[in-house]
LOBA-941930 format. One record per residue (C-alpha): residue number from 1; residue in one letter; x, y, z. Coordinates in steps of 0.001 Angstrom, whole numbers, plus 500000, padded with zeros to 6 digits. Layout:
LOBA-941930
[NUM; 'a'; [X; Y; Z]];
...
END
This chain:
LOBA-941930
[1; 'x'; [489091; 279838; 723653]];
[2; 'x'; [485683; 279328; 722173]];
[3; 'x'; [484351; 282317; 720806]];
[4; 'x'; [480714; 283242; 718574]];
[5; 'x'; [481767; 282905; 714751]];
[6; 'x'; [480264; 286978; 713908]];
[7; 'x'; [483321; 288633; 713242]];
[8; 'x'; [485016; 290627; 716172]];
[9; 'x'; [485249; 294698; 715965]];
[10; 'x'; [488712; 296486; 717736]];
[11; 'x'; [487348; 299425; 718538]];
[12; 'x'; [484907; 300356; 720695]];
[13; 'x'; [484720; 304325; 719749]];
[14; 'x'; [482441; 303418; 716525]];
[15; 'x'; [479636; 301932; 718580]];
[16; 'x'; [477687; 304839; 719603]];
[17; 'x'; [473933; 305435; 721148]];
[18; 'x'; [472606; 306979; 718314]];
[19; 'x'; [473321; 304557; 715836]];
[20; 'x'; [472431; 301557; 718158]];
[21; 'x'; [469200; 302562; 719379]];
[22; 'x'; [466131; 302462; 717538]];
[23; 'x'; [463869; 306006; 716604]];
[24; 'x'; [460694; 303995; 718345]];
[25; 'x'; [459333; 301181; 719935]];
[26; 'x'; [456918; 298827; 718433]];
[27; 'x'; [453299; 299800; 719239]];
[28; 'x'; [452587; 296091; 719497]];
[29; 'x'; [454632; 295864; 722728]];
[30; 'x'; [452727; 296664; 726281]];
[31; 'x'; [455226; 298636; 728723]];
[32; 'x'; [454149; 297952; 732300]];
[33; 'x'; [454513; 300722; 735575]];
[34; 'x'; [457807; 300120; 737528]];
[35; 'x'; [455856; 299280; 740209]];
[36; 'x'; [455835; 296018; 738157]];
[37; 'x'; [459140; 295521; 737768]];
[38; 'x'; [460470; 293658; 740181]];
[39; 'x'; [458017; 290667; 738100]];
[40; 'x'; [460059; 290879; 735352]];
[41; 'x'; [462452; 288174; 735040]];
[42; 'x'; [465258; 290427; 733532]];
[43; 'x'; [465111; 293504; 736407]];
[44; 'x'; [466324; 292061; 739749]];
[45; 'x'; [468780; 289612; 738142]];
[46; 'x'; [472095; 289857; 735788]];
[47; 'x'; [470610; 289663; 732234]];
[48; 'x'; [472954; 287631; 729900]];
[49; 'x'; [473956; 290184; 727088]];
[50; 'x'; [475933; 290690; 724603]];
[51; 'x'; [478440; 293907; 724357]];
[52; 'x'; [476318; 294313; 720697]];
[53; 'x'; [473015; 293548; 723039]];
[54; 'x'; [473913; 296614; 725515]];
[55; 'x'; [474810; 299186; 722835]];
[56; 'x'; [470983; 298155; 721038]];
[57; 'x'; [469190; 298442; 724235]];
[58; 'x'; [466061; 301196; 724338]];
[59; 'x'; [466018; 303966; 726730]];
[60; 'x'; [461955; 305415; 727475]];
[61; 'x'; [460397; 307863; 728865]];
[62; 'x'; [460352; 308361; 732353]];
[63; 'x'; [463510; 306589; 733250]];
[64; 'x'; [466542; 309133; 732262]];
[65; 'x'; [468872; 309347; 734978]];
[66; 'x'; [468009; 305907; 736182]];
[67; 'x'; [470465; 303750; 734190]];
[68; 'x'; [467185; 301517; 733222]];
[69; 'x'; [466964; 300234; 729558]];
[70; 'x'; [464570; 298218; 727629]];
[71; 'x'; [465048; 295160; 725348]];
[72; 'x'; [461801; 294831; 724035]];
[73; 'x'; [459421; 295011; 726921]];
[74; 'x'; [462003; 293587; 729560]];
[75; 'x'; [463315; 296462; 731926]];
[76; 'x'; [467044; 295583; 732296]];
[77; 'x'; [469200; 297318; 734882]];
[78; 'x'; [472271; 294769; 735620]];
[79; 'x'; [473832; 292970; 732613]];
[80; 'x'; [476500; 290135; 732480]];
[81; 'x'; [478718; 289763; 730038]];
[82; 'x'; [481829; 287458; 728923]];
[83; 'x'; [484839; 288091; 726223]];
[84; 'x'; [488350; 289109; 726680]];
[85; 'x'; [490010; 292071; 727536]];
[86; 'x'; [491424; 293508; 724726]];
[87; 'x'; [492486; 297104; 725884]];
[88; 'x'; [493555; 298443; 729685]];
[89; 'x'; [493880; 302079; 730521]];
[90; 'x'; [494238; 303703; 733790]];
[91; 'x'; [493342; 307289; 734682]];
[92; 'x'; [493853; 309271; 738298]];
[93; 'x'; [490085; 308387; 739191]];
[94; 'x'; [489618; 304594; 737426]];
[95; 'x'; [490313; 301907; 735505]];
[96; 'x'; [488618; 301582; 732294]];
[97; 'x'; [489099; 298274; 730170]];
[98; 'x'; [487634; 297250; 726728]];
[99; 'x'; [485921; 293879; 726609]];
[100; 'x'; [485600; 291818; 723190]];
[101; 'x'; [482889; 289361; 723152]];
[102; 'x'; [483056; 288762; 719174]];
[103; 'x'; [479580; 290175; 718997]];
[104; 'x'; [480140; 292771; 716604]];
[105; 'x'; [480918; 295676; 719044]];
[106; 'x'; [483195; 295998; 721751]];
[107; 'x'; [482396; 297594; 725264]];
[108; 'x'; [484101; 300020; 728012]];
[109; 'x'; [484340; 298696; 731336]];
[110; 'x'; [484736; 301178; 733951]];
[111; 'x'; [485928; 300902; 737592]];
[112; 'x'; [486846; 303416; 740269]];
[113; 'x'; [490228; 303799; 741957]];
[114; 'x'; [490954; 303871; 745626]];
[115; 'x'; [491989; 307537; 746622]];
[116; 'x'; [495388; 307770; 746628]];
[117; 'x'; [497909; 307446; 749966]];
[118; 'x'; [501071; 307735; 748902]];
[119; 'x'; [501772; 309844; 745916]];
[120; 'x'; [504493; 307673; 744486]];
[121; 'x'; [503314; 304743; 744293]];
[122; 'x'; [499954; 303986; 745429]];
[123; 'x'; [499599; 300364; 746754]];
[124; 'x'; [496587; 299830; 744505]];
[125; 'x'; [498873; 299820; 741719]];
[126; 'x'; [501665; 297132; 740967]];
[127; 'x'; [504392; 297468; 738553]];
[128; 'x'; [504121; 294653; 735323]];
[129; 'x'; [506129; 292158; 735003]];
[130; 'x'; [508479; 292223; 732316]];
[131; 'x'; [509601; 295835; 732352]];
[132; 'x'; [507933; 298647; 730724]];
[133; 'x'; [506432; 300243; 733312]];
[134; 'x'; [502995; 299025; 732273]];
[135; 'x'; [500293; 299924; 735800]];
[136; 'x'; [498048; 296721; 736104]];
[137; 'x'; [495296; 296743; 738969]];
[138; 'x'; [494850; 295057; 741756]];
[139; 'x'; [491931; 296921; 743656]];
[140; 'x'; [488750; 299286; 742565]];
[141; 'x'; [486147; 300784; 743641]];
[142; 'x'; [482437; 299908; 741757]];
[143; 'x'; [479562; 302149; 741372]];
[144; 'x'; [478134; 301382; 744582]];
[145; 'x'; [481277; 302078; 746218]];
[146; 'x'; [482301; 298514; 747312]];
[147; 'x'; [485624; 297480; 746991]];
[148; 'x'; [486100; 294847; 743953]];
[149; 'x'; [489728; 292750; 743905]];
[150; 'x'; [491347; 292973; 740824]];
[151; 'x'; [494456; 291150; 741038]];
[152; 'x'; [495173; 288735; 737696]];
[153; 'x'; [493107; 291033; 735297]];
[154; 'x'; [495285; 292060; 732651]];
[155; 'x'; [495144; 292185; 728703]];
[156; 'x'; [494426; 288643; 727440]];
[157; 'x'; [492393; 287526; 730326]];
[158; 'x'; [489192; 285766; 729307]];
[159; 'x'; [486560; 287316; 731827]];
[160; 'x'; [482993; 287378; 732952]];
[161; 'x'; [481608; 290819; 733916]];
[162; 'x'; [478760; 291836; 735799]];
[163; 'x'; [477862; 295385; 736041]];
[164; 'x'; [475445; 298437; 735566]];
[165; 'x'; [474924; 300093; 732686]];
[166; 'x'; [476144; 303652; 731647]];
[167; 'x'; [476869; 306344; 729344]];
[168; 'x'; [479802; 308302; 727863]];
[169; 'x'; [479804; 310779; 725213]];
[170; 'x'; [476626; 308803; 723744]];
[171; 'x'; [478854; 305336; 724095]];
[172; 'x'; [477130; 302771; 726522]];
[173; 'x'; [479480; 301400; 729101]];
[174; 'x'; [479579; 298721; 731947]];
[175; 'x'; [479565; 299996; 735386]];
[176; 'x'; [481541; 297397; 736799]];
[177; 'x'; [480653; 295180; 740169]];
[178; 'x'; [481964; 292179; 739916]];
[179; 'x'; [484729; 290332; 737562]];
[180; 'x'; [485976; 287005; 737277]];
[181; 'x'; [488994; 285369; 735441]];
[182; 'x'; [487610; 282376; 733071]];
[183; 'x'; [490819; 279751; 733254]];
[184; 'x'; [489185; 277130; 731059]];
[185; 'x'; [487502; 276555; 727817]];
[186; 'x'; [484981; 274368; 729437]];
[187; 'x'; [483948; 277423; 731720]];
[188; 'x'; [483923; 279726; 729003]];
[189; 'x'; [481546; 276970; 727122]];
[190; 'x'; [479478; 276927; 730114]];
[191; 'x'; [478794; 280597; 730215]];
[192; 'x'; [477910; 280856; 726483]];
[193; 'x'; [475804; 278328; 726682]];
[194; 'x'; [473937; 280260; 729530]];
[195; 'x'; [473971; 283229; 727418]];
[196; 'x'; [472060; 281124; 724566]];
[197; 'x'; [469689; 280058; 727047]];
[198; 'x'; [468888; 283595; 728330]];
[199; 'x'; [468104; 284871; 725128]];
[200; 'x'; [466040; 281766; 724232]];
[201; 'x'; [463881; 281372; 727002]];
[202; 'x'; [463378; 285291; 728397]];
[203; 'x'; [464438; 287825; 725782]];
[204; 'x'; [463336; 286522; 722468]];
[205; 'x'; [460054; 287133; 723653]];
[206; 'x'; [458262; 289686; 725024]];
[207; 'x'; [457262; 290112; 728726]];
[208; 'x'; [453879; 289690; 729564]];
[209; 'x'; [452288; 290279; 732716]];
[210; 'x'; [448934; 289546; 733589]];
[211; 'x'; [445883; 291860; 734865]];
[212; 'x'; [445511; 290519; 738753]];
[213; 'x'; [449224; 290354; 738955]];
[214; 'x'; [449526; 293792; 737925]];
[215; 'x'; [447067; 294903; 740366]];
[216; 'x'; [448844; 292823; 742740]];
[217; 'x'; [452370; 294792; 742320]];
[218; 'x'; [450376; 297908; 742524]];
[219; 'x'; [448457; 297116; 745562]];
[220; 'x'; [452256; 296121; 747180]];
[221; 'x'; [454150; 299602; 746100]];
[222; 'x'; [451480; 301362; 747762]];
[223; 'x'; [451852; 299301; 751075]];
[224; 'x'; [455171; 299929; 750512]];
[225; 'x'; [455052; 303754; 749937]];
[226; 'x'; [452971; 304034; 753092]];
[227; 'x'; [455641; 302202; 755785]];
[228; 'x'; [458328; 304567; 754283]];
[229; 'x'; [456352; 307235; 755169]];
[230; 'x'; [455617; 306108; 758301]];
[231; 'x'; [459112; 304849; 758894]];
[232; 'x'; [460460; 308430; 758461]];
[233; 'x'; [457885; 309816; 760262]];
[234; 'x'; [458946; 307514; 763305]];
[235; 'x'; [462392; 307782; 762602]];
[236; 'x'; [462536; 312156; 762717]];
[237; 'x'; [460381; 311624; 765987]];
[238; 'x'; [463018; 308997; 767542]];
[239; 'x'; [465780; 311847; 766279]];
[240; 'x'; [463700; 314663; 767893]];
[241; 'x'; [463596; 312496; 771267]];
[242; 'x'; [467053; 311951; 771320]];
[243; 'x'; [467881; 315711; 770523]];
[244; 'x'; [465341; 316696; 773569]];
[245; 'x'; [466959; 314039; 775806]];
[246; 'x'; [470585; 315378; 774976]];
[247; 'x'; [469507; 319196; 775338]];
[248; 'x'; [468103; 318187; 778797]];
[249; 'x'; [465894; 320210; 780890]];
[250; 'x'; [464966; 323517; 779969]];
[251; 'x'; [465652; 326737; 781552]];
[252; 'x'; [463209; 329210; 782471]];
[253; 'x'; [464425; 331716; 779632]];
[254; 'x'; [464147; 328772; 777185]];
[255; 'x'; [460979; 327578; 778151]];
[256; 'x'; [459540; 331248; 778115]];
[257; 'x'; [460953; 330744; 774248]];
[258; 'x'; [459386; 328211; 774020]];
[259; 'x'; [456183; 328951; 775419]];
[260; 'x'; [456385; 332278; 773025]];
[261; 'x'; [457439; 329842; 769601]];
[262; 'x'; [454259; 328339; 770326]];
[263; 'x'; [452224; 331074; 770696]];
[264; 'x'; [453054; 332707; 767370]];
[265; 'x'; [453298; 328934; 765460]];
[266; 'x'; [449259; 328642; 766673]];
[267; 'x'; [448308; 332245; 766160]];
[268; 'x'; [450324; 332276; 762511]];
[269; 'x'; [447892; 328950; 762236]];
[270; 'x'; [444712; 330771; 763261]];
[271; 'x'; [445917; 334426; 761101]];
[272; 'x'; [446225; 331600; 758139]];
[273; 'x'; [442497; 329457; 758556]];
[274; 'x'; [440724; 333015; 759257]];
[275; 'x'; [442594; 333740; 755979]];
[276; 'x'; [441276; 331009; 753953]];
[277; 'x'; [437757; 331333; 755494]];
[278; 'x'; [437502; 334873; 754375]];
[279; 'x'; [438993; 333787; 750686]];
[280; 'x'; [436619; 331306; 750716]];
[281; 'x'; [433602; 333252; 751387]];
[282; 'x'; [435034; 335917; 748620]];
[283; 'x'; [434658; 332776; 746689]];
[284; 'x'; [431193; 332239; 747377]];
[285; 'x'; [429953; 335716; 747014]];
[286; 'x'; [431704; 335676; 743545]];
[287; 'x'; [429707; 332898; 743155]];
[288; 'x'; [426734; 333875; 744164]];
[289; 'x'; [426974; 336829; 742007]];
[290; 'x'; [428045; 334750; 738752]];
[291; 'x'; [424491; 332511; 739987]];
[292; 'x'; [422530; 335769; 740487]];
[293; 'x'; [423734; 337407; 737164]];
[294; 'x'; [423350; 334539; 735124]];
[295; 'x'; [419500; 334191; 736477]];
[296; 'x'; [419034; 337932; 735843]];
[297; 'x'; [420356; 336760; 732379]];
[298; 'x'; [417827; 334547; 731488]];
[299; 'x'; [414906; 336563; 733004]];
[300; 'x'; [415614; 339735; 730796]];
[301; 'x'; [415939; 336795; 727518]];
[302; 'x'; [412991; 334962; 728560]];
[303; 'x'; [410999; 338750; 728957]];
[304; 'x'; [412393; 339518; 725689]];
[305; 'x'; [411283; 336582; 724010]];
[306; 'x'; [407865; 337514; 725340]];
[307; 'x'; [407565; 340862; 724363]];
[308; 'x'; [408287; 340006; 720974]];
[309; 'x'; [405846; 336584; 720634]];
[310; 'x'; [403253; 339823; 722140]];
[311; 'x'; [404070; 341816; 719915]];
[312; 'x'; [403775; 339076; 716631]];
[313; 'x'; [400912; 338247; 717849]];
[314; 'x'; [399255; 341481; 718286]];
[315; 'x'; [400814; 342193; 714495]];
[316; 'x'; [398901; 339076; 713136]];
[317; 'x'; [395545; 340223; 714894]];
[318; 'x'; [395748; 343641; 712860]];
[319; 'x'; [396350; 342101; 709837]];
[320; 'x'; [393398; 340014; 709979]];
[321; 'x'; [391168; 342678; 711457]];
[322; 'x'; [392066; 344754; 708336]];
[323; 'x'; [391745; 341716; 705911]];
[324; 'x'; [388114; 340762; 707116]];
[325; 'x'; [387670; 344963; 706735]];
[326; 'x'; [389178; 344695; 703635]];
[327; 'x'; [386593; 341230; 702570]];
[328; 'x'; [383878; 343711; 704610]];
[329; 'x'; [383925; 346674; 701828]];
[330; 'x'; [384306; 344598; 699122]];
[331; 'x'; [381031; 342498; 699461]];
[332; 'x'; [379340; 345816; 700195]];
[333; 'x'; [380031; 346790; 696967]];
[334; 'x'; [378998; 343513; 694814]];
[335; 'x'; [375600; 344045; 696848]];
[336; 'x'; [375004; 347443; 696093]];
[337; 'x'; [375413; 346475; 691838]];
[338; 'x'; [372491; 348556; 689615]];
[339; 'x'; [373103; 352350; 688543]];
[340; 'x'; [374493; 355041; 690941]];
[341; 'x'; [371839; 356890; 693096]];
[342; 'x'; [369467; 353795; 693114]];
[343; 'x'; [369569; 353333; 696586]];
[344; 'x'; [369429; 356289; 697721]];
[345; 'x'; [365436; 356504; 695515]];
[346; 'x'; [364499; 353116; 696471]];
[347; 'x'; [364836; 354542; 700392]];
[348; 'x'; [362923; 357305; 699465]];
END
């Protein structure tokens, strides 16, 4: 069986979240709406991983709950992966397998069991052979609650995996959809190599989308928003026709109801616009009394500001009359000069 040369791990319990996924993303990288999404090339199809590749995938923002991850800038939602099975357990609700890809990390697969029929022994479980009482499977139930055949997958089995991705106890896992036994080397070659050429053509790089095709996907998830609105608006009138068609005609006492709903559903309507008219006018006059205030405001500044240029000015006109005064009495007195009383005789 060919197999990558990095050295294999047993056990996928050492492989957690918190030590696979990085603190931050690299501000170089441009994340793009999900309304683009369905551009990228890794979204709508089965991205070629590694069990090492889902455990370092990024979670962001926005997304929890929504089982979408990020390698790089590629949003990545359904993985595909290839190794052998290295570990089987069974539990009353699903199957849960361990997948070695020789990676460096191993990976839980997880699959749902049929509900049980009959208590003793289920026919979605077979008996091993070889004694021991080992369970193998031979029928699940995936995520999306298909049926998935599992007949031929035990421990040993070379198999490729395609799945969504979740989370355990912070351990990533594969939510299993479909599986298929590899028989041959050259088949396991062949879906290596298509791993190699996954990562070297789409994820080594990052995902780039350009301006008018952005615009583009934006224009179409509005379109798109809009006829699902209108397609359950169409669809709740279609069930309100066929509820009206199966009640038949109305009697007299349930058309009087009727009659009566109506009344109170339009004067409710009218009690609730006379209601916002009157809060809106109380918003006006609050208005108009913030405008009126604020005007009053400025009136008794602009008055003040006024009253005391008057007043500054009228201060600067008594100072001068009472320095030309001042300049007045004292060139009366340089004229005067000569001994006292001289004036007075020279009048005389």
């Amino acid at each position: 069986m060919l197999r990558p040369t990095v050295a294999p791990t047993t056990s996928c319990s050492t492989y957690h979240l918190k030590d696979a996924m990085p603190k931050s993303f690299s501000p170089a990288l441009k994340f793009y709406p999900a309304y683009c999404f369905p551009l990228s090339p890794t979204y709508n199809t089965w991205a070629r991983l590694t069990a090492a590749d889902v455990h370092a995938l990024k979670e962001r923002g926005g997304f929890e709950g929504q089982n979408i991850y990020f390698h790089l800038n590629h949003p990545i939602k359904w993985i595909r992966l290839v190794g052998v099975i290295v570990a089987l357990d069974v539990y009353p609700t699903r199957w849960i397998m361990v997948l070695d890809d020789s990676s460096g990390a191993t990976i839980q697969i997880t699959c749902g069991r049929p509900k049980l029929v009959q208590p003793v022994l289920p026919k979605d479980e077979l008996i091993a052979p070889g004694g021991g009482g080992a369970i193998v499977p031979t029928e699940g139930v995936t995520a999306t609650g298909r049926a998935i055949d599992l007949r031929g997958v035990d421990l040993g089995n070379v198999v490729k995996v395609k799945g969504g991705i979740g989370a355990f106890r912070e351990q990533r896992q594969v939510l299993l959809e479909r599986i298929a036994i590899i028989h041959t080397t050259s088949g396991e070659a062949a879906a290596w190599t298509e791993n190699v050429d996954f990562r070297r053509t789409i994820l080594d790089s990052p995902w780039v989308v350009s301006e008018k095709d952005e615009k583009r996907a934006k224009s179409k998830a509005e379109c798109s928003e809009r006829e699902q609105r209108a397609m359950a608006e169409r669809k709740r009138r279609k069930q309100r026709a066929e509820a009206e068609k199966m009640r038949g005609p109305l009697g007299k006492e349930e058309q009087k109801a009727l009659e009566k709903g109506k009344r109170v559903a339009r004067l409710l309507s009218e009690e609730k616009k006379r209601e916002e008219q009157r809060r809106n006018a109380a918003e006006r006059e609050q208005e108009g009394e913030r405008v009126k205030s604020a005007r009053q405001t400025k009136m008794d500044n602009e008055r003040r500001e006024r009253d005391k240029a008057r007043r500054e000015h009228e201060r600067r006109l008594r100072e001068e009359e009472y320095e030309r005064l001042k300049a007045q009495r004292s060139g009366g007195k340089r004229k005067s000069g000569g001994q006292p009383g001289e004036d007075i005789m020279s009048d005389a």
